[in-house]
N, C-alpha and C positions, 0 to 999 in steps of 0.2 A: 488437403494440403498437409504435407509435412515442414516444421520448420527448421532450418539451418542455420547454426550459429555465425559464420562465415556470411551470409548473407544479413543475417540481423545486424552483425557487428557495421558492415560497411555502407548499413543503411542510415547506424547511430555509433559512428565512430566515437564519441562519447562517453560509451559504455564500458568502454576499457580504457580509456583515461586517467591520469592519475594527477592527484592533488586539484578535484575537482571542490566547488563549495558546494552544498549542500540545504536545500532545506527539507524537513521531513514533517508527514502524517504526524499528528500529535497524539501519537496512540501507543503501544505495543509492537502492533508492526511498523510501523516508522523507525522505533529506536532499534529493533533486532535491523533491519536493514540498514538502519545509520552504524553498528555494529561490524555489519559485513564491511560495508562500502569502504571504510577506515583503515579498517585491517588490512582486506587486500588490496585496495588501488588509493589509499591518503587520503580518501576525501575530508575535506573539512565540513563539521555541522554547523552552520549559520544562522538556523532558526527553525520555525516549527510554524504549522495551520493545521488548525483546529474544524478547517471548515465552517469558522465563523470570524475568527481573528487568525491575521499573523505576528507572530513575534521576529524579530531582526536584529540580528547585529550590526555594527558599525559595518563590517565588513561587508557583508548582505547586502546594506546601500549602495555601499560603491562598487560593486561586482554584481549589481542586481540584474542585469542583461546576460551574465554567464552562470546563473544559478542552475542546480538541475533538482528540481523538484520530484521526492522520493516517495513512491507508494501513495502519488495523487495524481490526478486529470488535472490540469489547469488548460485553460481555452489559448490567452494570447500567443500570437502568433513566436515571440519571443521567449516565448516559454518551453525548456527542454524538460520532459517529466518521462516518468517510467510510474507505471499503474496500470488497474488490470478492473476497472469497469466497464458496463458499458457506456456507450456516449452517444446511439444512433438509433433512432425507429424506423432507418431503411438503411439504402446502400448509401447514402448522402455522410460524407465524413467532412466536418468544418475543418476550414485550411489550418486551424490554429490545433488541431493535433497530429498535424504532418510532422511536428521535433517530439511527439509520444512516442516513449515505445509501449506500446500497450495490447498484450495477446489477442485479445478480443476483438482490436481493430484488421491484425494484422491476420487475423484466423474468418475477417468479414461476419464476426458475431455481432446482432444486433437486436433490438427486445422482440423480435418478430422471432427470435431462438433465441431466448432466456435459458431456457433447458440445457443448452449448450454454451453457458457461460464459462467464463477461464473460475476452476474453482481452487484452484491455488492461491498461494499469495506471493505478492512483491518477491520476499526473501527465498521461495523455492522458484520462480521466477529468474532471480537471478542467481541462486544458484547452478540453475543450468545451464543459462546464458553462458557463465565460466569454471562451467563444469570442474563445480568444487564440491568437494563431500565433504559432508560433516565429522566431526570428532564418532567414534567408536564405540558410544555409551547408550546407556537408555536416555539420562536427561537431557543428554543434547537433543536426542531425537524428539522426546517432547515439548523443551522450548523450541526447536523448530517447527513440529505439527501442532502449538499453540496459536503460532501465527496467522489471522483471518482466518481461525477454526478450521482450518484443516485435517486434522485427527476427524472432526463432526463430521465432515465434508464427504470423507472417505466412506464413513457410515450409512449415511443418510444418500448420499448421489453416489455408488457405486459406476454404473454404469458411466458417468459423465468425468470422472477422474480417469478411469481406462481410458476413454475417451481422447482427454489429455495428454496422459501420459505416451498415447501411439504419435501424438503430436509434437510431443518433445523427444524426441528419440537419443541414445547413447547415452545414457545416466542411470545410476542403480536405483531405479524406484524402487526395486523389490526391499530392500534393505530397508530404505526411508520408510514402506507404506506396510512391514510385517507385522501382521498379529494387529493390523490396529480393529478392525473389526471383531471387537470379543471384550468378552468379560474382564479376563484378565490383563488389557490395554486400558478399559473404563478406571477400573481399580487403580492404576500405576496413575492416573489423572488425579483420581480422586484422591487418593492416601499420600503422593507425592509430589506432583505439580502442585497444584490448588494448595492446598496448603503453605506451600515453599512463598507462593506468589502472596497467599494472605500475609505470611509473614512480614514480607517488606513493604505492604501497603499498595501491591502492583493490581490489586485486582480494583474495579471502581463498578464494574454494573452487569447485568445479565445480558446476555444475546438470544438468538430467537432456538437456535437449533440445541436439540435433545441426543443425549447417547441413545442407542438402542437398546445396553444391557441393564445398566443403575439409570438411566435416565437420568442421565447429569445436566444441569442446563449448563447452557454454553459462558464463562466469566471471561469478561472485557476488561481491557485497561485503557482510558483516556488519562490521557495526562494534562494539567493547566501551567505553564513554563511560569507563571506570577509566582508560583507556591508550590510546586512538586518537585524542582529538584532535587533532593533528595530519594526520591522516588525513582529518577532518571536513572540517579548515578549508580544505586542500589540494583536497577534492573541491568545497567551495563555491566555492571560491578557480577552477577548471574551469569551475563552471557562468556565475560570474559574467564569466568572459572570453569567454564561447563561446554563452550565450544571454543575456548583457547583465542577467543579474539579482542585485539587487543583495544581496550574504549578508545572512544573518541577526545574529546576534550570538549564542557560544556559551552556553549558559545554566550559571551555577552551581551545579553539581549539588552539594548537601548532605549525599544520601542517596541508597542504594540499595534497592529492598525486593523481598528472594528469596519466588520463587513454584515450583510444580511443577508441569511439564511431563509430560504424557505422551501414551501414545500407545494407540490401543485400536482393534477394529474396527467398523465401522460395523452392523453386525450384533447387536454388542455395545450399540449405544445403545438400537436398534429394539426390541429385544428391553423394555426396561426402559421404552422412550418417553423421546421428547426431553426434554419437561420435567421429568418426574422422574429422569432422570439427570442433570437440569445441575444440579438443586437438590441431589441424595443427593452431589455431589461439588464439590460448592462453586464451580462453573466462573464465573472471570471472561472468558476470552477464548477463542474455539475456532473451528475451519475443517474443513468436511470438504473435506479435499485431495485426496482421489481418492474413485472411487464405493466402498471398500472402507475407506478410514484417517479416522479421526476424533480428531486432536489437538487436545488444550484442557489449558489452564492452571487454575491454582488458587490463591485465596492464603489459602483457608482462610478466607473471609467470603461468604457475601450479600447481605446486607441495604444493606452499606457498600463502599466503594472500599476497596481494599487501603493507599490512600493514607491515608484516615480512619482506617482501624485500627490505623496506624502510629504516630500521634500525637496521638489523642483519647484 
């Protein structure tokens, strides 16, 4: 299959919406796509999940049923989200990601084709959804291919970004994706990203994937909204100088609301079947991460957002 923006669009009219609220990934790609989403269609950022806790604004409550949740999988059915896991160990897709837009569902990849996973992120994602290019620079282009390690991606899964890419059709990958495989792309990571990011405190942990020329290991940014502002506003503050877009506004978070994370085998779900384990453990939000790990959250509801249960 090939996909078509025209047809993505009127399937998630949504998408192209403006002055939509927002909650986002509490990570790096979270905030570059709270970035985007801003700039070009108003959205407003409302809060943040961590995949263990959400944080919420005032407004987040009262709007909690028109949120669109950015660079994550959420299950309830009232849930609009855009993310790129997978969510299925067959052709069985749960009614509560029919409001995802999510490549992976929509391309029928599922952990039985791991190997064929969406390996882009959120933010080139939706950049092609509205086929917008980036600023004309090197750094733009590396805080873009920082995003869900995509510069690694390209390295390491050649064949599976091609792949992609025949899937996204009309968009300048060649531009986005030049020279990333080489030495002297490793280098421009090494000597100038990484460092730019040490500087403002944007980096927090290692990831699993390796360059192939310096062997760089892969640097993560999670962010905690109780105490990283600064950190936010520092990385917005990056994108807004370097791909011209223009920040968001931090949102007033009120409230935090703890969930539980865990971690199981995929084996473990098959066994019991997908729908009946999401429902026996109250799953709001889950990813199988490899063809063997199946992590999912929980806030101890169904029926409601863990948002509604907090304050109804």
């Amino acid at each position: 299959m090939v996909f078509d923006r025209k047809i993505l669009v009127k399937q998630f009219p949504w998408l192209v919406e403006k002055n939509m609220s927002m909650v986002i990934s509490a990570s790096y790609d979270g905030l570059i796509c709270a970035s985007f989403l801003h700039h070009f269609l108003g959205w407003k950022l409302e809060g943040y999940y961590d995949l263990t806790s959400i944080w919420v604004s005032n407004n987040a409550i009262k709007n909690r049923e028109n949120l669109i949740w950015v660079d994550l999988n959420i299950l309830p059915k009232q849930g609009r989200a855009i993310g790129g896991q997978i969510i299925s160990d067959s052709t069985m897709i749960p009614d509560g990601f029919t409001s995802t837009s999510n490549p992976n569902i929509i391309a029928n990849i599922t952990a039985n084709k791991f190997h064929q996973k969406f390996p882009f992120s959120t933010l080139i994602y939706l950049l092609w959804i509205h086929n917008v290019k980036i600023e004309k620079s090197l750094f733009a282009r590396l805080l873009t291919l920082q995003s869900d390690d995509v510069w690694l991606k390209c390295q390491n899964y050649p064949e599976n970004i091609a792949y992609w890419q025949n899937l996204l059709p009309d968009y300048d990958w060649k531009w986005l994706f030049t020279k990333i495989n080489s030495k002297t792309f490793d280098t421009r990571i090494d000597q100038l990203l990484y460092p730019k990011l040490l500087d403002i405190n944007a980096i927090s942990g290692y990831g699993k994937l390796v360059s192939n020329f310096m062997k760089i290991k892969s640097r993560q940014m999670n962010v905690n909204p109780d105490w990283d502002e600064d950190i936010i506003m520092n990385l917005f503050t990056l994108f807004g100088n370097h791909l011209k877009w223009t920040p968001p506004r931090l949102p007033h978070i009120i409230k935090r609301i703890d969930g539980e994370r865990t971690k199981t085998a995929l084996s473990n779900v098959k066994k019991m079947g997908l729908t009946p384990f999401l429902k026996e453990n109250k799953v709001f939000s889950y990813a199988i991460s490899s063809p063997r790990i199946f992590n999912f959250t929980s806030f101890g509801t169904v029926r409601k957002s863990p948002i509604e249960k907090k304050y109804d």
